[in-house]
C-alpha positions in Angstrom: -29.5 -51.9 -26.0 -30.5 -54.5 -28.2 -28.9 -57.3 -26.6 -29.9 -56.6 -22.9 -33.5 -56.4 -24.8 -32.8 -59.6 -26.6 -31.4 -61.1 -23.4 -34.7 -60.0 -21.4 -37.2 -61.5 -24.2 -35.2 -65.0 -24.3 -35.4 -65.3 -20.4 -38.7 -64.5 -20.4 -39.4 -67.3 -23.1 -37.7 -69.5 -20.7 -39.2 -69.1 -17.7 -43.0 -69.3 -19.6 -41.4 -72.4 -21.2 -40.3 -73.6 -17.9 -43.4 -72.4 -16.1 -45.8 -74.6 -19.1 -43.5 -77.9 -18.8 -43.0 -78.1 -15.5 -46.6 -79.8 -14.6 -45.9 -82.4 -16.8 -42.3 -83.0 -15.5 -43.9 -83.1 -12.0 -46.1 -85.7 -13.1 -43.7 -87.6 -15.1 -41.1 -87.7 -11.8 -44.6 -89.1 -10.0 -45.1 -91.5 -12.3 -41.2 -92.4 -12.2 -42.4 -92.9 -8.2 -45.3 -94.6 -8.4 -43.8 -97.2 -10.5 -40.6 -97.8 -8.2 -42.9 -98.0 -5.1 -40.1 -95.5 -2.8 -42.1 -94.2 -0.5 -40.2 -91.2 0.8 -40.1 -90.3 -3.2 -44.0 -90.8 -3.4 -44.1 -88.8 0.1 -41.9 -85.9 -1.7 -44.7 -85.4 -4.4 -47.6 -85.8 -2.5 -49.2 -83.6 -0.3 -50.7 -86.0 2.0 -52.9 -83.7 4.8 -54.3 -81.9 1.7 -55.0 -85.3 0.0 -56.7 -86.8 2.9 -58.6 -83.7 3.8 -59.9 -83.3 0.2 -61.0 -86.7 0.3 -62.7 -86.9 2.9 -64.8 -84.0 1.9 -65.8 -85.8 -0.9 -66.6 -88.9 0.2 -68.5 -87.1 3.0 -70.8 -85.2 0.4 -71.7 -88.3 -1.1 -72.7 -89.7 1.9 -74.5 -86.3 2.8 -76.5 -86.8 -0.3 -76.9 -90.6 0.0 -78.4 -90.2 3.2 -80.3 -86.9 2.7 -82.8 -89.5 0.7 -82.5 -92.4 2.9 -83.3 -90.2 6.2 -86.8 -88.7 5.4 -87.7 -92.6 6.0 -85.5 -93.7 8.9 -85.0 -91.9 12.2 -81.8 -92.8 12.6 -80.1 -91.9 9.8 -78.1 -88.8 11.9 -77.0 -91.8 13.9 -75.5 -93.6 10.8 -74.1 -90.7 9.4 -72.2 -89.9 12.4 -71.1 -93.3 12.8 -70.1 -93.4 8.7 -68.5 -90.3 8.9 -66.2 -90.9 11.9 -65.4 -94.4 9.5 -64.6 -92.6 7.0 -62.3 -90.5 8.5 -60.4 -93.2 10.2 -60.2 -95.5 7.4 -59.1 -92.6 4.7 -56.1 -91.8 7.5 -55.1 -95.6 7.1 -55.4 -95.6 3.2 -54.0 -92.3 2.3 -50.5 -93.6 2.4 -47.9 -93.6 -0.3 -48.9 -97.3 -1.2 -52.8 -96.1 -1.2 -51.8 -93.6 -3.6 -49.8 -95.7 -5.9 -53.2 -97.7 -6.1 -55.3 -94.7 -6.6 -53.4 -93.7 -9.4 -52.9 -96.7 -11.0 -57.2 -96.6 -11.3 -58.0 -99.6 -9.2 -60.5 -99.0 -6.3 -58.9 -98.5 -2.8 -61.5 -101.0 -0.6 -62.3 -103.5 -3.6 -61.8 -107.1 -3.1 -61.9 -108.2 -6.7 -59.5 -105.4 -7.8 -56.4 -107.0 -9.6 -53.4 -107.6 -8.1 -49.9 -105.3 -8.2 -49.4 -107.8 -11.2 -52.3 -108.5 -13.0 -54.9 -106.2 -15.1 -58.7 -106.2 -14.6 -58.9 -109.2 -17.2 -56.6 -111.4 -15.5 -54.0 -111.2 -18.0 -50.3 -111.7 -16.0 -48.1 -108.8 -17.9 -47.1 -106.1 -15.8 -50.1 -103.3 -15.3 -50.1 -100.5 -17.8 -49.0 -97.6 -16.8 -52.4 -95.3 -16.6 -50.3 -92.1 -16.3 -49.0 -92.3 -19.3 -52.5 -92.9 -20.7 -53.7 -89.4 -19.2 -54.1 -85.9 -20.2 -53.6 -82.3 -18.5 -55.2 -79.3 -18.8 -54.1 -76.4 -17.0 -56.8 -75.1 -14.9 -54.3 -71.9 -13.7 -50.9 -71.0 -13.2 -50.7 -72.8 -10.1 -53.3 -75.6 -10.7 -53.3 -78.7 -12.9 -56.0 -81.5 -13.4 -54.8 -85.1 -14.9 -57.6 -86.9 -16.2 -56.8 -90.4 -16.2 -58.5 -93.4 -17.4 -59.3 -96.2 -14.7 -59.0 -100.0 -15.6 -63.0 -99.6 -15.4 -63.9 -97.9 -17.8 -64.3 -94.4 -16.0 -62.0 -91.4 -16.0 -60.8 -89.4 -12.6 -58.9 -86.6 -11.9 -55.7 -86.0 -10.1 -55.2 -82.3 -8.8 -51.5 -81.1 -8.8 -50.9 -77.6 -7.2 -47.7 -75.4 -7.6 -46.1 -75.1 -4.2 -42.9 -72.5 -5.4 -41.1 -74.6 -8.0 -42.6 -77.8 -7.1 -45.7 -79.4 -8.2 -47.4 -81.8 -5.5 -50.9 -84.3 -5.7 -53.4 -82.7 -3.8 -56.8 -84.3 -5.0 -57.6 -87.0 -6.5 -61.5 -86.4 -8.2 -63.4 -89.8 -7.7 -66.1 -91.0 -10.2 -69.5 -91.3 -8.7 -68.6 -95.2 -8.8 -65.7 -94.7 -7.0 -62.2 -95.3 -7.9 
């Protein structure tokens, strides 16, 4: 009797060990990813529809509340916001891609000209990027849920979102600073 008990106390240790490391084995295989550029990998670990959906809903409130100021003045604000949003839409659909991601991740901003190169950090300096992931920390939000805050070559900090889909972990969200990312 005491060795089935035994046995049933050390699986159950192992499956809450399991259950605790395997976010940051999910995000250390997207790392692994990110840094080899394989797109089918990237695609594996990402769950793009979600991504892009959550995004846009973002970027749309912030628009909402840009504009929500703006139109008490100008009549055609409704007109603009239409116009932005369908934008917005299109241009996330283009960007949310598994080299987008590799971009968002790696903190540089998705539609900025001066951002650095694949090869170059914000000062210029010609060594290979740091690796931002490694630079992060998670806190587990629920069993299911994770949230990576990482630190951005600008001096902010944004959050990746990784949700439990069975035994895997997958992006989901990535949580913009009110600067943008």
């Amino acid at each position: 009797m005491r060795s089935i008990l035994g046995g049933f106390i050390l699986v159950l240790l192992l499956a809450g060990g399991f259950a605790f490391a395997s976010p940051y084995i999910a995000l250390e295989g997207l790392r692994d990813a990110l840094e080899s550029g394989d797109a089918e990998d990237i695609s594996d670990r990402v769950d793009f529809p979600l991504l892009r959906l959550n995004m846009k809903d973002q970027l749309h409130a912030v628009m909402a509340k840009n504009v929500g100021r703006e139109s008490e003045d100008n009549p055609f604000a409704a007109l603009a916001t239409s116009m932005a949003s369908l934008v917005i839409d299109k241009a996330l659909d283009a960007l949310v891609t598994p080299a987008g991601v590799a971009k968002l991740v790696a903190g540089q901003q998705l539609l900025d000209p001066e951002a650095p190169d694949d090869n170059q950090t914000p000062d210029g300096d010609s060594n290979t990027r740091r690796n931002l992931l490694s630079e992060a920390r998670v806190v587990h939000d629920s069993l299911d849920r994770v949230s990576v805050w990482v630190p951005n070559d600008y001096g902010n900090e944004f959050r990746i979102v990784m949700r439990r889909f069975g035994m895997t972990w997958k992006l989901t969200n990535v949580i913009m600073s009110e600067s943008g990312v």
